[in-house]
C-alpha positions in Angstrom: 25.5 -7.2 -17.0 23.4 -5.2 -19.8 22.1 -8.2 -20.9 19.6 -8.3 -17.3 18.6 -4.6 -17.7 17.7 -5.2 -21.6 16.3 -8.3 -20.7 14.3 -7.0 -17.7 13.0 -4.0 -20.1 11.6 -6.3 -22.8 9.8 -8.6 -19.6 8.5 -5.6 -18.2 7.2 -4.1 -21.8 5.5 -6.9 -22.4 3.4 -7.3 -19.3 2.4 -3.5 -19.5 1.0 -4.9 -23.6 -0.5 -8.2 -21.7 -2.0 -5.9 -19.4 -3.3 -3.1 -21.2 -4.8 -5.6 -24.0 -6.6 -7.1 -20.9 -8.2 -4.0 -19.6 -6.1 -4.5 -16.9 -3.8 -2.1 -14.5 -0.2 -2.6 -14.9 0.0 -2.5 -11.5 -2.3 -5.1 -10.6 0.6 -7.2 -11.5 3.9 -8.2 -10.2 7.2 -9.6 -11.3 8.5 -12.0 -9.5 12.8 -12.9 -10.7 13.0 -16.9 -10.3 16.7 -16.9 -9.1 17.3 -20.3 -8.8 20.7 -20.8 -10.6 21.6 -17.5 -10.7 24.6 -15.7 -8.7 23.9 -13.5 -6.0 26.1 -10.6 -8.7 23.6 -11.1 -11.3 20.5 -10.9 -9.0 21.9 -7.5 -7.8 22.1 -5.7 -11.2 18.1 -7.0 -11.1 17.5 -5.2 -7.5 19.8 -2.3 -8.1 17.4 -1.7 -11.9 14.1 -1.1 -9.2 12.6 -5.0 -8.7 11.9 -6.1 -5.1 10.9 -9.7 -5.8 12.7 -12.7 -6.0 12.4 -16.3 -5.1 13.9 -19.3 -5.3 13.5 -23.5 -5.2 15.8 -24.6 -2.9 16.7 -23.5 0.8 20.6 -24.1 -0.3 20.6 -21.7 -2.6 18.7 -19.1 0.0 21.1 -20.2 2.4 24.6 -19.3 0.0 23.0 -15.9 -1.2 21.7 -14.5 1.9 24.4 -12.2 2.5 25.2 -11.1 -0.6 21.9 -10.0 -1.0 20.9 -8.6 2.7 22.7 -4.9 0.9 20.1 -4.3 -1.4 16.3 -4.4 -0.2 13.6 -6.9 -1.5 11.1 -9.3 -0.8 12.0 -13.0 -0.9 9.6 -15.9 -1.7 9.7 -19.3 -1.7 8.8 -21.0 -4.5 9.7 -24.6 -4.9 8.3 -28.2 -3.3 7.8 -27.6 0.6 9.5 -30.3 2.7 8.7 -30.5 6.7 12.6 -31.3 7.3 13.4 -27.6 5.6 10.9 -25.6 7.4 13.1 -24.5 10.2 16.0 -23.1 7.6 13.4 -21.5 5.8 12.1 -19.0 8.4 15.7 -18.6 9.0 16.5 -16.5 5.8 13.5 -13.8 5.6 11.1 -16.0 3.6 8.0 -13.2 3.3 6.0 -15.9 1.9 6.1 -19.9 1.0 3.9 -19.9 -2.5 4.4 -24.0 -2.4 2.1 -25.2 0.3 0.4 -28.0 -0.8 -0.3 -30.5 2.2 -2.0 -30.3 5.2 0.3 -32.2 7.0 2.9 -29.2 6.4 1.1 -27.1 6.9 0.8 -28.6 10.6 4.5 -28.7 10.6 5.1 -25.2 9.4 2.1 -23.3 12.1 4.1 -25.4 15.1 7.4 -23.8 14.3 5.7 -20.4 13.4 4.2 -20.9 17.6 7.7 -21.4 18.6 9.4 -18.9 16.7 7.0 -16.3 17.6 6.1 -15.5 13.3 3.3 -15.8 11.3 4.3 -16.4 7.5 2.3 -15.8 4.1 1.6 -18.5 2.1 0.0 -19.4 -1.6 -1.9 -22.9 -2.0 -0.3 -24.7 -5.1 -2.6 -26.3 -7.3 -1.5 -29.0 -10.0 -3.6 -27.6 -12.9 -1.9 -29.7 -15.6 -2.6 -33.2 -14.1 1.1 -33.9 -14.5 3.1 -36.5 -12.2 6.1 -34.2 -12.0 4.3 -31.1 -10.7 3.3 -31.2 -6.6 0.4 -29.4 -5.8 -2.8 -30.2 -4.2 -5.6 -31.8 -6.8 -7.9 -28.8 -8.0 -10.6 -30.8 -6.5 -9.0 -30.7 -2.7 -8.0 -27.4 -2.9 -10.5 -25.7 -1.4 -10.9 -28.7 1.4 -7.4 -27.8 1.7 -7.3 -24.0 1.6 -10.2 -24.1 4.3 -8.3 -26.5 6.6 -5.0 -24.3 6.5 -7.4 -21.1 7.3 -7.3 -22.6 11.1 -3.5 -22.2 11.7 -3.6 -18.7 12.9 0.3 -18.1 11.9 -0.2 -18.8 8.6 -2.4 -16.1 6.8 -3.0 -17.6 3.4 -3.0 -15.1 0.3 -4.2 -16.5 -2.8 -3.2 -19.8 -5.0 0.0 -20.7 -7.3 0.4 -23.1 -10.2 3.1 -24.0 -12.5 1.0 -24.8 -15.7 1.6 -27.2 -18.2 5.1 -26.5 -20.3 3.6 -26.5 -23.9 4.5 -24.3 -26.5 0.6 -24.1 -27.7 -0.7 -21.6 -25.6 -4.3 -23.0 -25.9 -2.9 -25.7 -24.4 -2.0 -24.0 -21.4 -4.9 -21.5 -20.6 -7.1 -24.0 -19.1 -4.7 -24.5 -16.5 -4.4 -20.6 -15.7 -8.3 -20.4 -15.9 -8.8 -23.4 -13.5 -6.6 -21.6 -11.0 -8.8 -18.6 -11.3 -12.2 -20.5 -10.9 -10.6 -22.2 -7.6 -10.0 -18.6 -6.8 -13.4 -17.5 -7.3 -15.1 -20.1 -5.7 -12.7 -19.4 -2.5 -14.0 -16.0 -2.5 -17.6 -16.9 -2.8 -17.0 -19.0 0.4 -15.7 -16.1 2.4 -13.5 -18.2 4.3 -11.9 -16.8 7.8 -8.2 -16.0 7.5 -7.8 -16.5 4.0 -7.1 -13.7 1.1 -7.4 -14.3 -2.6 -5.6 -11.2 -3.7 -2.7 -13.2 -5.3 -3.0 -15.4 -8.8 0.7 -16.7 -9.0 1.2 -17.9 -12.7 2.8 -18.0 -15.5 6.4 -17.9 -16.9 8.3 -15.9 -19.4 6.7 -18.6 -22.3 3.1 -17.6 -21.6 3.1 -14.4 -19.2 0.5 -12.5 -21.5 -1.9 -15.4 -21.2 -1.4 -15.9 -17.5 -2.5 -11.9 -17.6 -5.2 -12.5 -19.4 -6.5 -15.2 -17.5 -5.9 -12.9 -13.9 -2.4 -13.4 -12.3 -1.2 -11.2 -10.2 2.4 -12.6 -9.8 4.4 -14.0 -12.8 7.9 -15.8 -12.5 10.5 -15.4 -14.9 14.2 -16.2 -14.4 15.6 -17.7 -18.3 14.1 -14.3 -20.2 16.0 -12.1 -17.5 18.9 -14.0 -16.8 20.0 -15.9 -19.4 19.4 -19.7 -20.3 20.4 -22.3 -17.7 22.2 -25.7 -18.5 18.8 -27.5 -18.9 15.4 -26.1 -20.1 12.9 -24.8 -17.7 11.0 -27.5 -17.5 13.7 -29.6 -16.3 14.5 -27.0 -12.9 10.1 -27.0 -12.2 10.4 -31.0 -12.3 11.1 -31.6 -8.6 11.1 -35.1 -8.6 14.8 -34.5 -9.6 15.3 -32.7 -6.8 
């Protein structure tokens, strides 16, 4: 299990660089472990090294590594496509925040079983920044239609905006994405919308952290760089039309 802790060093390292190159405060930024795949043994080398966040795509997966992980404290998001028919297993498991909501119609879903549960829930507004067909998210032209329409629910307290980004190995390819994201961001802000927070920028991945840092996230998701290549690429597991 050195390989995590080496692994987790080198991610870590490089967003203190991507940070201090930016002006920026290393602790303006968080890592977030994308677990998805990985065993509930490998996570915990992760938590026991000092991390606190992890997240996964699918409610399964929550579901099978619950216990294994309730022995070590963390924060758990949520970070793949939201479904209506998995809303109710989600709040089962500790979910601290859905970073995936994308439709209002959810989100009506969602703030009913919040009522009757009793729970409010955090939430991030994904964005498709990249224009592709395999990405959800809400059009960057909706999103603040759709941020301001969620702001009603008064169980749901939303906390910024995610985005996966376009998978490209040219990094100038990518950045417009991140930036979009941010204007959205500021142009939330400028609204001054009840109920919502834009403290969070969620974006970025272990290919282009440092430019996601540069442009202003706040959370960036890595899973391959920490624990180890899957079967597929990354871009395959983000593509949830296969799901």
């Amino acid at each position: 299990m050195s390989d995590i802790i080496n692994n987790l060093n080198i991610i870590l390292h490089r967003m203190e660089v991507a940070c201090r190159d930016s002006g920026r405060d290393p602790n303006e930024v968080k890592l977030l472990l994308a677990t998805k795949t990985v065993p509930a043994d490998r996570i915990k080398v992760a938590l026991e090294a000092g991390q606190t966040l992890i997240a996964e795509n699918k409610v399964q997966e929550i579901k099978e590594k619950y216990k294994s992980l309730q022995s070590v404290p963390h924060t758990n998001h949520f970070i793949g496509h939201l479904q209506s028919n998995k809303i109710k297993d989600i709040l089962k498991y500790d979910i601290s925040c859905i970073q995936s909501l994308d439709r209002l119609d959810v989100a009506e879903k969602l703030q009913q079983r919040l009522v009757y549960e009793g729970k409010k829930i955090e939430v991030l507004i994904q964005v498709n920044t990249s224009g592709e067909e395999s990405k959800f998210g809400t059009h960057p032209d909706q999103a603040i239609e759709l941020v301001r329409a969620v702001s009603r629910f008064s169980n749901i307290e939303i906390k910024g905006l995610m985005t996966i980004g376009l998978f490209s190995a040219e990094i100038e390819k990518v950045r417009p994405c991140f930036r979009l994201l941010r204007d959205i961001q500021q142009e939330v802000i400028a609204q001054n919308i009840p109920n919502v927070s834009m403290r969070e920028l969620s974006m970025g991945m272990s290919g282009d952290l440092e430019t996601a840092i540069q442009e202003g996230a706040t959370i960036v998701r890595v899973g391959t760089a920490i624990f180890g290549q899957r079967i597929y690429a990354d871009s395959y597991y983000w593509d949830e039309t296969k799901a």
